[in-house]
N, CA, C and O atoms as a Tripos MOL2 file, in Angstrom:
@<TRIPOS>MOLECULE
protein
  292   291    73     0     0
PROTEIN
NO_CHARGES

@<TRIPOS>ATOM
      1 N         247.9750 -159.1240  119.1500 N.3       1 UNK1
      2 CA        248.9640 -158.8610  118.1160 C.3       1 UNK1
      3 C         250.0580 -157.9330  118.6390 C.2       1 UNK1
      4 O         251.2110 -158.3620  118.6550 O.2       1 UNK1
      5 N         249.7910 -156.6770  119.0750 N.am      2 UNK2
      6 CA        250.5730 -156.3230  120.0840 C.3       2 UNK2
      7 C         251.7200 -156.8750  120.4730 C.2       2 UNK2
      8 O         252.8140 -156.8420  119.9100 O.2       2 UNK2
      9 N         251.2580 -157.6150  121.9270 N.am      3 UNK3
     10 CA        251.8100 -158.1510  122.8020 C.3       3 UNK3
     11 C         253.0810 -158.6510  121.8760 C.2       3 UNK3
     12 O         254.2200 -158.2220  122.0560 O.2       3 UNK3
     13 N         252.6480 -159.8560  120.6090 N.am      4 UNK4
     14 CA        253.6970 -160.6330  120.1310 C.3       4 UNK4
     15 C         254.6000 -159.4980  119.4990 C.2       4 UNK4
     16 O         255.7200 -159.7860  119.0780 O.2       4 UNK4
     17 N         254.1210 -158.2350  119.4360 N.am      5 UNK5
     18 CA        255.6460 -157.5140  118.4590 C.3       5 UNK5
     19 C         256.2350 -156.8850  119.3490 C.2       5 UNK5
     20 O         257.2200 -156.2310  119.0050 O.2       5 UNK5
     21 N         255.7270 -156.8820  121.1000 N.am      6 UNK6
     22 CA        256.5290 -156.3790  121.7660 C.3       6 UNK6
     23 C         257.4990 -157.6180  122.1180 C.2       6 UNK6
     24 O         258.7120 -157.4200  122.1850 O.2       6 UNK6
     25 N         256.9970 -158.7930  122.3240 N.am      7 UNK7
     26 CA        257.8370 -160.3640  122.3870 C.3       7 UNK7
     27 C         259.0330 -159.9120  121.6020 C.2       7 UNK7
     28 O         260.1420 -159.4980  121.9380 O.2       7 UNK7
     29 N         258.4870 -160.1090  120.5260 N.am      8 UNK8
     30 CA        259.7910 -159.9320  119.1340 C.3       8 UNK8
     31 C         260.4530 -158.8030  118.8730 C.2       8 UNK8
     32 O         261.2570 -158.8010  117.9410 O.2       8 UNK8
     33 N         260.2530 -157.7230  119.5880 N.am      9 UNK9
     34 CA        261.1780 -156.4730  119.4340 C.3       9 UNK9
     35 C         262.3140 -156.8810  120.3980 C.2       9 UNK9
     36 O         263.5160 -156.8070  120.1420 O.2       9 UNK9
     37 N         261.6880 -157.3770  121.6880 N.am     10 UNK10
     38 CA        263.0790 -157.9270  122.8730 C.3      10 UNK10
     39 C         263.5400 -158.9390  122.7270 C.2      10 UNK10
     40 O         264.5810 -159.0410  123.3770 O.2      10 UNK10
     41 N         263.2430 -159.9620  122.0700 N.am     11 UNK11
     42 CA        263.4870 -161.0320  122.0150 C.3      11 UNK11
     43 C         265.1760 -161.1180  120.7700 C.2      11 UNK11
     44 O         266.3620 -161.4150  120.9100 O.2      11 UNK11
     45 N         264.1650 -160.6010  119.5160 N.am     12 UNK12
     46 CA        265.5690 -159.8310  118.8990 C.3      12 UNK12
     47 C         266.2430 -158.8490  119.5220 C.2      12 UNK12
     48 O         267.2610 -158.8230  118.8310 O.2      12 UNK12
     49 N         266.3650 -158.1430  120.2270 N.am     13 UNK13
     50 CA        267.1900 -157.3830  120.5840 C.3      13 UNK13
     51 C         268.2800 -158.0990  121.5390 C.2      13 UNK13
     52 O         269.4920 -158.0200  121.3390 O.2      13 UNK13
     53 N         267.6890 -158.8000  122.5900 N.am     14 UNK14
     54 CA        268.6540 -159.8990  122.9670 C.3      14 UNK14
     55 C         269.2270 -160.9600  122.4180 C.2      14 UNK14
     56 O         270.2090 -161.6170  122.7640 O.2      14 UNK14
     57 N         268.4620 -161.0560  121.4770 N.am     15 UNK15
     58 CA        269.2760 -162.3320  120.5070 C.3      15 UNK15
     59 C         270.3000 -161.5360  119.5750 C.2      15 UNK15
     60 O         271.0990 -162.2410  118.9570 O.2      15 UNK15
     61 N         270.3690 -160.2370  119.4090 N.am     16 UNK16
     62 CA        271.9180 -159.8420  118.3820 C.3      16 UNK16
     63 C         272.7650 -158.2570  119.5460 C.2      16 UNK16
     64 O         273.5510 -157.3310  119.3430 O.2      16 UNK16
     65 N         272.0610 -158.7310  120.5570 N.am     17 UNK17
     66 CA        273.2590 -158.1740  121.4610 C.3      17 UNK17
     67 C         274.4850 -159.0220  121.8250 C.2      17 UNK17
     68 O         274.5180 -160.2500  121.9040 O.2      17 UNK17
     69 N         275.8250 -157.8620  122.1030 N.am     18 UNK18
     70 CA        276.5690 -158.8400  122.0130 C.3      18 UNK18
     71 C         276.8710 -159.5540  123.4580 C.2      18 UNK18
     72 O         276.3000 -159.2780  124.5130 O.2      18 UNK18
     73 N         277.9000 -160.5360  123.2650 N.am     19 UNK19
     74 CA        278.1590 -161.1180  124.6530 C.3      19 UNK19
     75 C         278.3610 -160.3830  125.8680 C.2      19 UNK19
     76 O         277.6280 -160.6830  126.8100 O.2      19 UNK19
     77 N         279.2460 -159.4430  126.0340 N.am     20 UNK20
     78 CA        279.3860 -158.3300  126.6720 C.3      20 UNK20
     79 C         278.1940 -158.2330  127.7140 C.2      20 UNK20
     80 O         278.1450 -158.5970  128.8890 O.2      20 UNK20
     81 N         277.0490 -157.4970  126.7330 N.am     21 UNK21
     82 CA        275.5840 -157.2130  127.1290 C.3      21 UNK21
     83 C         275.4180 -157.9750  127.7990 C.2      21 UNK21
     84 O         275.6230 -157.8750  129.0080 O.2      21 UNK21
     85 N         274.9320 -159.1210  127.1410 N.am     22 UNK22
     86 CA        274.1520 -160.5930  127.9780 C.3      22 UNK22
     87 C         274.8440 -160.6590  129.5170 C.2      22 UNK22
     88 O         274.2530 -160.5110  130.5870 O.2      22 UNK22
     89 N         276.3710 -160.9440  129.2820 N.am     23 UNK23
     90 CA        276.3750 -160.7840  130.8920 C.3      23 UNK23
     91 C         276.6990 -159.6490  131.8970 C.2      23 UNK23
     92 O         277.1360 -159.8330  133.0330 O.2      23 UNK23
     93 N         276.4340 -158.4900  131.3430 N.am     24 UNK24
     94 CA        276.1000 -157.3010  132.1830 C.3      24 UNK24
     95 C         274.8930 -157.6230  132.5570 C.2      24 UNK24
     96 O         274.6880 -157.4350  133.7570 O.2      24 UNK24
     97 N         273.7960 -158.1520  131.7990 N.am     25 UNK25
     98 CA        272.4130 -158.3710  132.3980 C.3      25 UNK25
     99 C         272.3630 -159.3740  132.7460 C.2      25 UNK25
    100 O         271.2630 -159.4700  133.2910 O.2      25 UNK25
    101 N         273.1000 -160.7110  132.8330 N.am     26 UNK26
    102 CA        273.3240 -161.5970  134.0730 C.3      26 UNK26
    103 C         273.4760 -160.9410  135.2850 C.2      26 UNK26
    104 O         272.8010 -161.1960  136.2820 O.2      26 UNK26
    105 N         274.4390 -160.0160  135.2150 N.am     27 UNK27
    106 CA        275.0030 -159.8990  136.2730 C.3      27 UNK27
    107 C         274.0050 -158.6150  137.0720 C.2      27 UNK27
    108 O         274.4060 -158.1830  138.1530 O.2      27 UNK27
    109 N         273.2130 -158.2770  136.6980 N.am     28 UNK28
    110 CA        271.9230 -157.1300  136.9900 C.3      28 UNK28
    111 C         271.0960 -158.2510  138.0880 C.2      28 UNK28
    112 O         270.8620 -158.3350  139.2940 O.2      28 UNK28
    113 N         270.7890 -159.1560  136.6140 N.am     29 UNK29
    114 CA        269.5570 -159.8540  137.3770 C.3      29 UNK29
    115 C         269.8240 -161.1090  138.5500 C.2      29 UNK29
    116 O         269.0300 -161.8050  139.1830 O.2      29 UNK29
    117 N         271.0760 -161.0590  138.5270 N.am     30 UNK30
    118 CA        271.6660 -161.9180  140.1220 C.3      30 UNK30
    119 C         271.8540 -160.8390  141.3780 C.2      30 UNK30
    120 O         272.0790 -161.1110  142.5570 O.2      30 UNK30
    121 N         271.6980 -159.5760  140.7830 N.am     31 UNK31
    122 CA        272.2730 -158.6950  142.0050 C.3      31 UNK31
    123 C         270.7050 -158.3260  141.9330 C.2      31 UNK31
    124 O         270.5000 -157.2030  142.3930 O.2      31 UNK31
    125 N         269.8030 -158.8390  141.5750 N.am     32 UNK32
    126 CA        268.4510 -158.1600  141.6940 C.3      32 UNK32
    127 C         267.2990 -159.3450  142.6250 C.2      32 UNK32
    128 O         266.3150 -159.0830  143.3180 O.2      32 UNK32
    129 N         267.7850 -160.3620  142.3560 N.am     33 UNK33
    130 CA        267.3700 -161.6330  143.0040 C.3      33 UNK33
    131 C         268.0460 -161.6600  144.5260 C.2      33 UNK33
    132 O         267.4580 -161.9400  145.5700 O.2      33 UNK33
    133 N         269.4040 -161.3030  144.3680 N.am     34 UNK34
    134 CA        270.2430 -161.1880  146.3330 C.3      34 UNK34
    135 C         268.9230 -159.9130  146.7070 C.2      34 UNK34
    136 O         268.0600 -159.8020  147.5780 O.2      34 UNK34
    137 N         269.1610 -159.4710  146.0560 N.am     35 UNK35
    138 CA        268.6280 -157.8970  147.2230 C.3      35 UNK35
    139 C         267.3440 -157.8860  147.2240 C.2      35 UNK35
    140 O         266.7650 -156.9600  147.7930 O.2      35 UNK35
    141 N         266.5430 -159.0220  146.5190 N.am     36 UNK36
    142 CA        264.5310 -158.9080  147.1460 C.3      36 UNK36
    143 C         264.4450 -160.5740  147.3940 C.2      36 UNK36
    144 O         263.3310 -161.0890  147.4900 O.2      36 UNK36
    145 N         265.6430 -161.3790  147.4930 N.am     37 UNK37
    146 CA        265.1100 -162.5290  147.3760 C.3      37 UNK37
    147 C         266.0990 -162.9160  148.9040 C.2      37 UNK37
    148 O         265.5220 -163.2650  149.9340 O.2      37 UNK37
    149 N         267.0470 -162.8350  148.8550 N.am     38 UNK38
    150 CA        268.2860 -163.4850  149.8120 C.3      38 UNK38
    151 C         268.2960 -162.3500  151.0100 C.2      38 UNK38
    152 O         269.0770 -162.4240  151.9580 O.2      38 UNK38
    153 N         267.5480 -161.5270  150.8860 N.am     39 UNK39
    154 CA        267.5990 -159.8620  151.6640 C.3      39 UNK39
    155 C         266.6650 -159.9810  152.0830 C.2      39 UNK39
    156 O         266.8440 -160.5000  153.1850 O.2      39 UNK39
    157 N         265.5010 -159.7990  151.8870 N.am     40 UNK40
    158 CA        264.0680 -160.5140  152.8530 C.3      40 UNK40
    159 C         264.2990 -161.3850  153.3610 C.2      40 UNK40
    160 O         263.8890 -161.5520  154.5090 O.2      40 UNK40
    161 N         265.0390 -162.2910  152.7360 N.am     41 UNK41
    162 CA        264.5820 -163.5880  154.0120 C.3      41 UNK41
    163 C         265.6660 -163.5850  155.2220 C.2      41 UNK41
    164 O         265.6250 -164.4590  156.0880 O.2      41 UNK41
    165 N         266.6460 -162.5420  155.2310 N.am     42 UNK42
    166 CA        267.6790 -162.7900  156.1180 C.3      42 UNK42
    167 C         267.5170 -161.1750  157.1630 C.2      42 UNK42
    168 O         268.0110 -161.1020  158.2880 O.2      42 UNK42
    169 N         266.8190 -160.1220  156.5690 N.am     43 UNK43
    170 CA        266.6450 -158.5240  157.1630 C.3      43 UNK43
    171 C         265.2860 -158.0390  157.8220 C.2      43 UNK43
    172 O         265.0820 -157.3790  158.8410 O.2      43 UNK43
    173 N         264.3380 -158.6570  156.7850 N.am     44 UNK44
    174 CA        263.4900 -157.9260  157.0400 C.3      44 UNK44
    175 C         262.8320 -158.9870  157.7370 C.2      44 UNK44
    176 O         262.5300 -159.9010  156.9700 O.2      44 UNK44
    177 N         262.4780 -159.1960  159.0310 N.am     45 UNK45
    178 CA        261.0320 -159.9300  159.4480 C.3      45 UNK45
    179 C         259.5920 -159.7690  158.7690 C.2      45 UNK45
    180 O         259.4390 -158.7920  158.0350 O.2      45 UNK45
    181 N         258.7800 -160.4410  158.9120 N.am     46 UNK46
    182 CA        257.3810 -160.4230  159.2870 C.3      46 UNK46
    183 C         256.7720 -160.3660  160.1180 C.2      46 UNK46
    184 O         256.2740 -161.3930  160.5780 O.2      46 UNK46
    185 N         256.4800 -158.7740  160.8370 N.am     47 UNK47
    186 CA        255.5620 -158.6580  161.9170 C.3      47 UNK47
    187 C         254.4130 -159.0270  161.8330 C.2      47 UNK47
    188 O         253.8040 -158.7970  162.8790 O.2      47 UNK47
    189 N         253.3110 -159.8980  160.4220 N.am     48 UNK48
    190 CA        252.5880 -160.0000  160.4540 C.3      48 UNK48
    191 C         251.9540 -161.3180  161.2840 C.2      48 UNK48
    192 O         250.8830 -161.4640  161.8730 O.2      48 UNK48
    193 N         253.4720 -162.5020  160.9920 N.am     49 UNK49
    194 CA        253.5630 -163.8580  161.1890 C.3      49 UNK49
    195 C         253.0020 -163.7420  162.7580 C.2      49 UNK49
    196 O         252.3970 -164.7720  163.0520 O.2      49 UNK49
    197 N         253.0390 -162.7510  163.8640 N.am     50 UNK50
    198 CA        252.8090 -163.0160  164.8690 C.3      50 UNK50
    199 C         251.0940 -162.9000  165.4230 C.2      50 UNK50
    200 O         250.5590 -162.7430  166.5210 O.2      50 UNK50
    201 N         250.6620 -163.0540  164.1630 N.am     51 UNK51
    202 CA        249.3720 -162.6300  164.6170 C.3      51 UNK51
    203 C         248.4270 -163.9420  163.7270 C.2      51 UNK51
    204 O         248.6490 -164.2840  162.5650 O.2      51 UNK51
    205 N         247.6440 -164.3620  164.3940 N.am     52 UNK52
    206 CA        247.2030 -165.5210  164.2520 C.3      52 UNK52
    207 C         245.5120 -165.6520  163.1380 C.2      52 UNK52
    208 O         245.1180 -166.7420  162.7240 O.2      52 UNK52
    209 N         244.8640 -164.4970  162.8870 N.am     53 UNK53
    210 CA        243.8770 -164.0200  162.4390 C.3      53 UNK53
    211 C         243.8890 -163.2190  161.3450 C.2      53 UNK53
    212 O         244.7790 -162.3690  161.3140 O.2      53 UNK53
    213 N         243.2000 -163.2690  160.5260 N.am     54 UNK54
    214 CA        243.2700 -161.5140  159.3730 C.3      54 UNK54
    215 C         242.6970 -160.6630  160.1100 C.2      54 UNK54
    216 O         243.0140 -159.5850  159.6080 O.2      54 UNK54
    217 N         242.1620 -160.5010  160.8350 N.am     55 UNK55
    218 CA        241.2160 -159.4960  162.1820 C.3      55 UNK55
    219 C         242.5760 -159.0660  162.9490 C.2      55 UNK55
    220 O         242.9400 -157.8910  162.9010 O.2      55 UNK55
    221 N         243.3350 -160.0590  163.6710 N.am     56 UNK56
    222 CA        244.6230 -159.1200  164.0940 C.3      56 UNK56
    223 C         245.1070 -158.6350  163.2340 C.2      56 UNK56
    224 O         245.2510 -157.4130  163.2810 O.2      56 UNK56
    225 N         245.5160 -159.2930  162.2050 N.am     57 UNK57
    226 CA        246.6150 -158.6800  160.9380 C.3      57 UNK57
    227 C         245.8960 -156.9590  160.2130 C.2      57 UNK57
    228 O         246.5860 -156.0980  159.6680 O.2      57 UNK57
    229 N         245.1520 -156.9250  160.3260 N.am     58 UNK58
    230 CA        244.3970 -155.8930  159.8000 C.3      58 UNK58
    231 C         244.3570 -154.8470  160.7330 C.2      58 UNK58
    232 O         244.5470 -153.7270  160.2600 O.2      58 UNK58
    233 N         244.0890 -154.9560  162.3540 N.am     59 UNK59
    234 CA        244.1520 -154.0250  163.2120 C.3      59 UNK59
    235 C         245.0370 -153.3230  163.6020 C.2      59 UNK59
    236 O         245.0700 -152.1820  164.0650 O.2      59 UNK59
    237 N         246.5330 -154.8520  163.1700 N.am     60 UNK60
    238 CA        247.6530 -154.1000  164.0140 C.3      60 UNK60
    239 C         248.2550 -153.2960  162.4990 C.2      60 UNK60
    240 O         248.4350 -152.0830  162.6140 O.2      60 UNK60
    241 N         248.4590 -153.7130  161.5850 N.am     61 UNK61
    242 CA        248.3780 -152.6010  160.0360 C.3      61 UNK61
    243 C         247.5890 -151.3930  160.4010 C.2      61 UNK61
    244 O         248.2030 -150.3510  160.1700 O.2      61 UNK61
    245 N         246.4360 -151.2440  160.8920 N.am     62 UNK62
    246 CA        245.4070 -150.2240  160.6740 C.3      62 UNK62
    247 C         246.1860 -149.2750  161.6500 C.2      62 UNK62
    248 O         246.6690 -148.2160  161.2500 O.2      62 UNK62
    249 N         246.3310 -149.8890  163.5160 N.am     63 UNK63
    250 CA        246.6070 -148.7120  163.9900 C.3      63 UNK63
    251 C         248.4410 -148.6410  163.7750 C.2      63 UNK63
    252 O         248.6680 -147.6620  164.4870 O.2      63 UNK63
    253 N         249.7610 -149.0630  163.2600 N.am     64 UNK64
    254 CA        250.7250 -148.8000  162.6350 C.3      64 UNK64
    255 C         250.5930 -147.1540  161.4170 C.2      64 UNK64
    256 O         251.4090 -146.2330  161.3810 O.2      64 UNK64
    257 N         249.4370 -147.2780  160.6620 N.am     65 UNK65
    258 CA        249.2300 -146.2000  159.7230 C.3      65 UNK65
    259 C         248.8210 -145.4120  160.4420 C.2      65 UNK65
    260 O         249.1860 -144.2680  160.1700 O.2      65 UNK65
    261 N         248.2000 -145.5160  161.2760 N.am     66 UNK66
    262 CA        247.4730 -143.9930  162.0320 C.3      66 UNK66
    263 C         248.1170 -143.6460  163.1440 C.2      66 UNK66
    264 O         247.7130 -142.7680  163.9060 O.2      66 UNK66
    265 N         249.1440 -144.3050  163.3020 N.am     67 UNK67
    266 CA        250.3550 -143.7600  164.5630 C.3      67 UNK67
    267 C         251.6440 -143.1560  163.5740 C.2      67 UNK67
    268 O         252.3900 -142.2610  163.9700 O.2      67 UNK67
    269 N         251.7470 -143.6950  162.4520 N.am     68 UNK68
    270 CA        252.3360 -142.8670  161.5590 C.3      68 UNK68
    271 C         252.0850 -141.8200  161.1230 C.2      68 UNK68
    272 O         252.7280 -140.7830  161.2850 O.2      68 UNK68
    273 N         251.0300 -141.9930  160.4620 N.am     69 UNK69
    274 CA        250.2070 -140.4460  160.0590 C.3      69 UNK69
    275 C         250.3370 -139.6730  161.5190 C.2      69 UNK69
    276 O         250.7850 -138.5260  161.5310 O.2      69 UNK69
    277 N         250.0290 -140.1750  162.4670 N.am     70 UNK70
    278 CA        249.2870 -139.0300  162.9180 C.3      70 UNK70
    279 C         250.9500 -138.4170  163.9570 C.2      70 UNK70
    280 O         250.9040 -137.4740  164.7460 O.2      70 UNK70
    281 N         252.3960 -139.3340  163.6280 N.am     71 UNK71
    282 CA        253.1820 -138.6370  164.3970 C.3      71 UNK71
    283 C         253.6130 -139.2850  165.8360 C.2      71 UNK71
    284 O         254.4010 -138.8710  166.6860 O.2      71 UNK71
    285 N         252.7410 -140.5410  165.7840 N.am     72 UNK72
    286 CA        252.9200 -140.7620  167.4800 C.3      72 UNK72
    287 C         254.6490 -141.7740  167.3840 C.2      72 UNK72
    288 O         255.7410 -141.5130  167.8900 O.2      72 UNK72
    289 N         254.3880 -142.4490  166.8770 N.am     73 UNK73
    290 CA        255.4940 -143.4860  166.3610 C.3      73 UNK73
    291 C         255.6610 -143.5460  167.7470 C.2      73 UNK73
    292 O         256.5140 -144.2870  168.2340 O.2      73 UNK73
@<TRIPOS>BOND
     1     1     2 1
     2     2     3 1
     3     3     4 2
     4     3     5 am
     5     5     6 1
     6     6     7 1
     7     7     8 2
     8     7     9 am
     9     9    10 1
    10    10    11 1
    11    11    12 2
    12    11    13 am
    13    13    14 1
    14    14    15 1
    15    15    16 2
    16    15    17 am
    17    17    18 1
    18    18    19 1
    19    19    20 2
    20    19    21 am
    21    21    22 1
    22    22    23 1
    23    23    24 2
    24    23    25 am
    25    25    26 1
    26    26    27 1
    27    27    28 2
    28    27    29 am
    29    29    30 1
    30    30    31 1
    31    31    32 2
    32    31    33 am
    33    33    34 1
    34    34    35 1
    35    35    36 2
    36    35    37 am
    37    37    38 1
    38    38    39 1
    39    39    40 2
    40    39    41 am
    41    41    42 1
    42    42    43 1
    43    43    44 2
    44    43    45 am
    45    45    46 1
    46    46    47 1
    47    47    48 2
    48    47    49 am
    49    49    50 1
    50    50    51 1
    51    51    52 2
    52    51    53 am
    53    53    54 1
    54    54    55 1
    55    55    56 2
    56    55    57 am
    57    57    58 1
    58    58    59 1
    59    59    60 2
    60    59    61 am
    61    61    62 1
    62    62    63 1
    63    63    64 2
    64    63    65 am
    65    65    66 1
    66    66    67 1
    67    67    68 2
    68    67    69 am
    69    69    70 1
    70    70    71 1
    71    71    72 2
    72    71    73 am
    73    73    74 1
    74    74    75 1
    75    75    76 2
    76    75    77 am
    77    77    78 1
    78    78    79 1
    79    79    80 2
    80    79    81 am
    81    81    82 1
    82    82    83 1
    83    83    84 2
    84    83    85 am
    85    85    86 1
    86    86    87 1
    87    87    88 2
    88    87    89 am
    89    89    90 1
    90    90    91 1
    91    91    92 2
    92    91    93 am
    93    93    94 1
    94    94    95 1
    95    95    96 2
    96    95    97 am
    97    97    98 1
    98    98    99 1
    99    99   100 2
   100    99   101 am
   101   101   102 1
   102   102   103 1
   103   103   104 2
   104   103   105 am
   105   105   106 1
   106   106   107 1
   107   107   108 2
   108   107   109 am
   109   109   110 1
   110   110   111 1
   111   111   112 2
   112   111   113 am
   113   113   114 1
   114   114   115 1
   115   115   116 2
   116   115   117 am
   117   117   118 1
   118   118   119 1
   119   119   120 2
   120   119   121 am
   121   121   122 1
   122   122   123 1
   123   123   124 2
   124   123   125 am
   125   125   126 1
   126   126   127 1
   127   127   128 2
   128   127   129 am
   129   129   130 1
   130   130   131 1
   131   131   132 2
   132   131   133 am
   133   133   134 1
   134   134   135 1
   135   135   136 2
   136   135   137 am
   137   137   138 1
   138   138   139 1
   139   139   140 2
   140   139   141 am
   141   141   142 1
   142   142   143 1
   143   143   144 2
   144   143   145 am
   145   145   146 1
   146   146   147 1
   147   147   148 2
   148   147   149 am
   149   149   150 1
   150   150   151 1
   151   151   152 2
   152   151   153 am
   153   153   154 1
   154   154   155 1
   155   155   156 2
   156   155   157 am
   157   157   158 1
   158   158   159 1
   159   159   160 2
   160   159   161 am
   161   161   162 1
   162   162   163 1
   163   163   164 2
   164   163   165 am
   165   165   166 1
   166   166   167 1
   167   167   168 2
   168   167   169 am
   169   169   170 1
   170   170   171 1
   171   171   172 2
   172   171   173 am
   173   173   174 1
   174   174   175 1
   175   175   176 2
   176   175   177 am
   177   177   178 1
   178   178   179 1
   179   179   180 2
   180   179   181 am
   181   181   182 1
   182   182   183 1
   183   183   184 2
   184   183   185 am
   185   185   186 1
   186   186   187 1
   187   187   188 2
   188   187   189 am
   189   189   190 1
   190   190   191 1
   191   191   192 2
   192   191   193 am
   193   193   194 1
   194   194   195 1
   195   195   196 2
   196   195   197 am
   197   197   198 1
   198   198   199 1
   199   199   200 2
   200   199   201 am
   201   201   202 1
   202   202   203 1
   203   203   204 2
   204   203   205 am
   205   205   206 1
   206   206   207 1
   207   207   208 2
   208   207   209 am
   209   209   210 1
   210   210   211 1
   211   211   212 2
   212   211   213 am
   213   213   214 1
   214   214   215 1
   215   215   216 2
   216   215   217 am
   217   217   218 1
   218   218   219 1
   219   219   220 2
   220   219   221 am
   221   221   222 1
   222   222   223 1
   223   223   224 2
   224   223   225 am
   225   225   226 1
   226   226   227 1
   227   227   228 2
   228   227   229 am
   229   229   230 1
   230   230   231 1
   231   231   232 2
   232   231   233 am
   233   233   234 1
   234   234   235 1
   235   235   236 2
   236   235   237 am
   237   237   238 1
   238   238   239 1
   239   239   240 2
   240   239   241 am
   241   241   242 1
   242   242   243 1
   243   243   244 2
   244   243   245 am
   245   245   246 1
   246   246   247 1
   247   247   248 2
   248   247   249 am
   249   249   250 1
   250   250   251 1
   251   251   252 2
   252   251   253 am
   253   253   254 1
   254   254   255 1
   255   255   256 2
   256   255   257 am
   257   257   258 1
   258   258   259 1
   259   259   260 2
   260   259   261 am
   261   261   262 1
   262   262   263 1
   263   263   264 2
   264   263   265 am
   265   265   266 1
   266   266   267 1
   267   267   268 2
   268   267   269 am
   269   269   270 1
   270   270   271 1
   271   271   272 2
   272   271   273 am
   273   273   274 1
   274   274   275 1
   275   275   276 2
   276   275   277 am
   277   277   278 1
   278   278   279 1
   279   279   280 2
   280   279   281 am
   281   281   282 1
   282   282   283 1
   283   283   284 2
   284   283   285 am
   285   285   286 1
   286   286   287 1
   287   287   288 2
   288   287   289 am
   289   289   290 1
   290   290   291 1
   291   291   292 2
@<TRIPOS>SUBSTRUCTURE
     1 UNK1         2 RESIDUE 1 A UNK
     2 UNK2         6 RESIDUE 1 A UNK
     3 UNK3        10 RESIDUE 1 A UNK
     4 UNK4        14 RESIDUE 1 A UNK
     5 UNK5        18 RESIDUE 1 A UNK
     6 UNK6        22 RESIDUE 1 A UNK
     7 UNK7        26 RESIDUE 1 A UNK
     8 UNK8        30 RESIDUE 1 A UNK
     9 UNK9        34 RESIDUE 1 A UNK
    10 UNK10       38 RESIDUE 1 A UNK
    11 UNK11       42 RESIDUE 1 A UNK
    12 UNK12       46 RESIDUE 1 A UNK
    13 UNK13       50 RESIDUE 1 A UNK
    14 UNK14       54 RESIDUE 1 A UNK
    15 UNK15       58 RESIDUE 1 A UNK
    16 UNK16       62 RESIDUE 1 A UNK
    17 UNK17       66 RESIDUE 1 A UNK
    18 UNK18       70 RESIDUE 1 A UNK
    19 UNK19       74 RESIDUE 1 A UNK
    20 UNK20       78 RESIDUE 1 A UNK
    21 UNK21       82 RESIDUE 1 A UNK
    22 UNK22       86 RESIDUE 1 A UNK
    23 UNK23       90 RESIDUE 1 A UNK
    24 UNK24       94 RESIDUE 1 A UNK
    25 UNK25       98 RESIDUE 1 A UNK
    26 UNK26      102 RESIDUE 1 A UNK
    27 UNK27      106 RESIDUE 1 A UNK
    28 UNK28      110 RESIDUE 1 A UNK
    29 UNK29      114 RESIDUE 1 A UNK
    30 UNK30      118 RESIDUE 1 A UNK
    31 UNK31      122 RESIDUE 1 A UNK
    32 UNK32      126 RESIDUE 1 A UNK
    33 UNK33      130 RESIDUE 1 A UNK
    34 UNK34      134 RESIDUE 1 A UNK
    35 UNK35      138 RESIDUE 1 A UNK
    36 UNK36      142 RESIDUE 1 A UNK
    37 UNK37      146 RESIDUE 1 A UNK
    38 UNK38      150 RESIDUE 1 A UNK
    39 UNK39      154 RESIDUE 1 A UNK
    40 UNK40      158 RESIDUE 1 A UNK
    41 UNK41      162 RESIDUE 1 A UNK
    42 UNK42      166 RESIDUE 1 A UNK
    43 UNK43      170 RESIDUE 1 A UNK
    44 UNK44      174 RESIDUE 1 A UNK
    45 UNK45      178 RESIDUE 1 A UNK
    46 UNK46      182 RESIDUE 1 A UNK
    47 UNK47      186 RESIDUE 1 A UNK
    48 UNK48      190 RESIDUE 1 A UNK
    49 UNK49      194 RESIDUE 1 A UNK
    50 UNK50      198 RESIDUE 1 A UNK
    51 UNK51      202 RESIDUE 1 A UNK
    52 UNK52      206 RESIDUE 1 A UNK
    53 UNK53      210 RESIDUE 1 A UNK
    54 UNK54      214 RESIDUE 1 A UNK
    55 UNK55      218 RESIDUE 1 A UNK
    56 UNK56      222 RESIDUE 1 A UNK
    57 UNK57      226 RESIDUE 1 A UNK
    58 UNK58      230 RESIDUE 1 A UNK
    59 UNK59      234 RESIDUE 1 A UNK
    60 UNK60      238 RESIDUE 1 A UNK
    61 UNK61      242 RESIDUE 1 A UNK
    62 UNK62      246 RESIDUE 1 A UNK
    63 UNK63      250 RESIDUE 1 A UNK
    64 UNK64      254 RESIDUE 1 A UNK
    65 UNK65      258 RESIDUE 1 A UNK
    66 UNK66      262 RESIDUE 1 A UNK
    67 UNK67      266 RESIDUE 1 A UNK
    68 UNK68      270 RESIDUE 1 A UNK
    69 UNK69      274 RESIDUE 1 A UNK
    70 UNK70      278 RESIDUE 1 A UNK
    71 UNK71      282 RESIDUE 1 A UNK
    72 UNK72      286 RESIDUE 1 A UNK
    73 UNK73      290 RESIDUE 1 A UNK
């Protein structure tokens, strides 16, 4: 029961905001999709992709944190 009056508190609230609003939050949620969607796939690699096992993937994660922690970098 909840859940549905939190549905219907946003749901109306976007339905009698005005136009304005709506596309300020177009324009949020396109600049929010470039920068975790179009930005990963073009910045950040996957150092994980080079490792062929969850046994590598896990070791080379494990010692990354403990060369961090511990300063060696």
């Amino acid at each position: 029961m909840t859940i549905k009056k939190v549905f219907r508190f946003y749901f109306e609230g976007f339905k009698n905001m005005p136009k304005y609003g709506r596309y300020l939050w177009l324009i949020i949620l396109v600049k929010a999709f470039l920068m975790f969607a179009v930005l990963k796939l073009f910045f950040f690699k996957s150092h994980l992709s080079q490792f062929e096992t969850e046994k590598e993937k896990s070791e080379y994660v494990s010692d990354q944190l403990t060369k961090r922690a511990s300063g060696e970098e």
